[in-house]
Structures are given as C-alpha cells and as structure tokens.
Steps between C-alpha positions, in 0.01 A plus 500: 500500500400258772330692799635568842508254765259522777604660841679328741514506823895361725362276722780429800573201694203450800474277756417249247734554213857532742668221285408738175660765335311820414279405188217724351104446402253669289251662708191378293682116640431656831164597396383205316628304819346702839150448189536119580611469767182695696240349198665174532341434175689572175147609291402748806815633484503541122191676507604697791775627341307523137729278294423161399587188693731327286772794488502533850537139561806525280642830719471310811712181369731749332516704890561127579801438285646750605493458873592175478196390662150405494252792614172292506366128530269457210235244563210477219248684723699674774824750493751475868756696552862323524743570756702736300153678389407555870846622661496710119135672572538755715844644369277538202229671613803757665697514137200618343356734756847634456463581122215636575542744732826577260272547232287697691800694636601608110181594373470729842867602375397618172214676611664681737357369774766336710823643564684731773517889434759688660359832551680795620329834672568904571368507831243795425367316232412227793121580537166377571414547174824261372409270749172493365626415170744224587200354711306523120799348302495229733157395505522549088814241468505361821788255392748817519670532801694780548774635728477855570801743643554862521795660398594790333459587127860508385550149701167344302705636180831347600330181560283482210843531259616216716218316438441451904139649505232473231294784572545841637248784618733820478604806420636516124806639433524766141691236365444164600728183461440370130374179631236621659163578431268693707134691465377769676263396806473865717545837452462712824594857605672620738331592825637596854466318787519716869529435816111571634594800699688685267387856369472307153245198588234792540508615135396320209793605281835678522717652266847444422651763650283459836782216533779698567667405813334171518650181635458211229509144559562288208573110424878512513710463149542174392164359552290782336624541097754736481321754363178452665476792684679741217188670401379598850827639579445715130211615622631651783808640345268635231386738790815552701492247762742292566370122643616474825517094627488436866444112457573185263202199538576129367195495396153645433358399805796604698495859354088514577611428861784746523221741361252427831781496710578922400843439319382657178255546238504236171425510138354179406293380255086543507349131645195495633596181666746618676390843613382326854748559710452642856691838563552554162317719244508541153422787255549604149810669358443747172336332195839464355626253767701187342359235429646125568462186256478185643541155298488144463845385346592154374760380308451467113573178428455147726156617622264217612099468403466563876730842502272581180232461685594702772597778307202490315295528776706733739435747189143451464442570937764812427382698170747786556335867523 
C-alpha cells in the first residue's frame, strides 16, 4: 500500500498572493525553504537540515513549480533571494512557528497539560487547605487553567448530567446519576457550632438530650442534600426531642454567621479550617454523631487527560479518613 502523504498545511491569500486562490504546501517545503533562504547556500542548508544536497535542491524547484515562481537566483558560487522568495520569507517563518506551537499545543493536550477545567465547589469544602491544593495542581500542570464556582451539590449534579461542569466537589447522593462517577475525598462528624456566650461554648461536649429547646440554624432545603441532616434529627428523636429550627442559611458561611449573631445553635460538620470564627464556638456531640461524605464527581465518559489529572491528584491531597 503506498504510504500517507505528508502534512499539509492551507496556506491563504497574503498580501502577496491576492490574485491566487487558496492552494496548500508541505511543511518540510516550508522548512527546506526558511533552511536556504537564512544559509543562502544549498550544501549549508543540506547539512543543516541533515539530508543531502541534491534532494533538497530538487524540493526547492518542486516548492518552485508549484508556486509558479522562482524562490532563489542560483549563481555558481552565491544563492539571492528573488522577489517572490523575499515578500514569501517571513509568512514562512509565521506558518511554521504556527505548526509548532500547534504541535506543541497537542502533545500538552495529550498529556493533560493544557485545557480549561470547570470546577464546581460546596462552600464548606472552600478551605485553606483546598486552596492549598489547587495552588499545588497548578504549579504541577501549570498549562490547566481552571474556572472555579460554588454552588450547591444537587446543582454540581444537575450540571454534570448536562455536561455543563466537568468536575464537582460535593456531597454524594445514596444513589447517584448513572453517569457519574465519584470517590470519596472527606469524612467528618458532626460537631456544634455556638454562639461564644452560650451556656454550651463552656463545655467540651453535650448530649443529645441537653438540646432540647434549642434554636437550630441550618442551610435551608434545596442547597444542602435532602437528607443531609436526617441522621441528626434521629438522634434527637431517638431521645425525645423534637428539632426545633429558628433559622434557614444559604450557605455555610451564612449559617456560621447567624450562629455569632445568637439566632441558634448548628450541627455542622468537624473542619478544623473552619472552626475560626469569632463569636462562635464549637464542641463535640456524642461519639455517635453523623458523619458527612464529601466527593469529587465527574462524569464517566468524555473525561480529558487534564480532568484525569485533576482527579487523580485532588484524591491523592484528600485520602478520605
């Protein structure tokens, strides 16, 4: 079978060519060409370019043909560049700095090293220590550039069906859409955060039932899984109290601040980067306090070497516990 033509390269009508129509040249024409025209000498450019002199004299009057025009005025010592050759140069040199920097661009491609994540975040999950770790990623594959949000875990689901985000940090669901794939990152209890002048913020623990009566502040349904708080209200059933909530918070860092300003108490999970809060406590709940999961989710199929990469590495930083 006869073997595959060279690459080509669609060369477009330039300031010299606007009487031609679009034509197209091998890039080792271009090559061969930019060699003798900056040797100006057809042996120096052979041996710069490590093939012998005859074939490449035979390229350039083929380049020749099929430009319709001479390239170089051959003299039996000296080598000039024509007209044509000297308007021609410099789109050269651009053509081929092109293909390389598309080369260049591929093989950064297939390692994984250029391309644009979309990441989505849980807002407690937005740390020093993740910051830390994105700051790591980045100086590992610095070609990645990725765009960060924060949204809610059944939103990063939602969009990662759609195909509108390519990573999420979040809290799984039981069941999670069949198209998506996710690992464990976090575990962390439950703890409760009070304002700094309650009774509680004293004590190093409480027990269930000490939270009878108790105003609770929570991230409003919708935004927290539907059943993330299912197992701290069990708890308290389990003992006869009956959650009592004074207060619905967007977010994590809304509910922390409803906690400092008085307007409740807060189950929330155990992070020691975000247990620096002024006016607000936090203490332990009873050794069987719920636990939370937190994950990194992508989609199964359609992943890049870069969201690889990412995932790989997010895993590594977050061995769950």
């Amino acid at each position: 079978m006869p073997s595959a033509p060279p690459p080509i390269l669609p060369i477009y009508p330039g300031s010299w060519t606007q009487t031609w129509s679009v034509w197209t040249m091998e890039l080792r024409h271009l090559r061969y060409f930019v060699a003798v025209a900056e040797e100006l000498s057809f042996t120096r450019a052979a041996k710069r370019l490590h093939i012998a002199q005859p074939p490449l004299s035979q390229q350039i009057r083929k380049f020749e043909t099929e430009l319709g025009g001479a390239l170089f005025e051959r003299e039996s010592r000296a080598v000039r560049l024509t007209k044509l050759g000297r308007e021609l140069l410099p789109e050269a040199h651009q053509l081929l700095e092109r293909a390389r920097r598309f080369q260049e661009h591929a093989a950064r491609q297939a390692r994984g090293e250029q391309d644009v994540l979309v990441l989505g975040l849980i807002s407690s999950f937005a740390t020093p220590r993740f910051a830390a770790m994105l700051r790591a990623f980045q100086k590992k594959v610095p070609g990645v550039h990725i765009e960060l949000s924060n949204h809610p875990s059944a939103w990063q689901l939602d969009a990662l069906e759609r195909g509108t985000l390519d990573v999420g940090i979040l809290r799984p669901r039981e069941r999670m859409p069949p198209n998506v794939v996710s690992h464990l990152i976090r575990r962390e209890p439950f703890r409760l955060a009070v304002p700094s002048r309650h009774p509680f913020a004293k004590r190093k623990a409480v027990a269930w039932k000490d939270l009878r009566d108790e105003p609770l502040v929570l991230v409003e349904p919708g935004v927290a899984p539907p059943d993330y708080y299912a197992a701290f209200f069990d708890r308290l059933r389990d003992v006869g109290v009956e959650p009592a909530v004074r207060q619905y918070a967007q977010n994590v860092a809304t509910k922390i601040w409803f906690v400092s300003a008085g307007f409740g108490i807060a189950p929330m999970p155990h992070t020691p980067d975000t247990e620096h809060h002024s006016g607000v406590a936090f203490i332990d709940l009873p050794e069987d306090a719920p636990v939370t999961n937190t994950a990194i989710a992508w989609r199964k199929s359609g992943g890049s070497p870069a969201l690889l990469r990412f995932v790989d590495f997010a895993r590594e930083s977050f061995a769950a516990t």
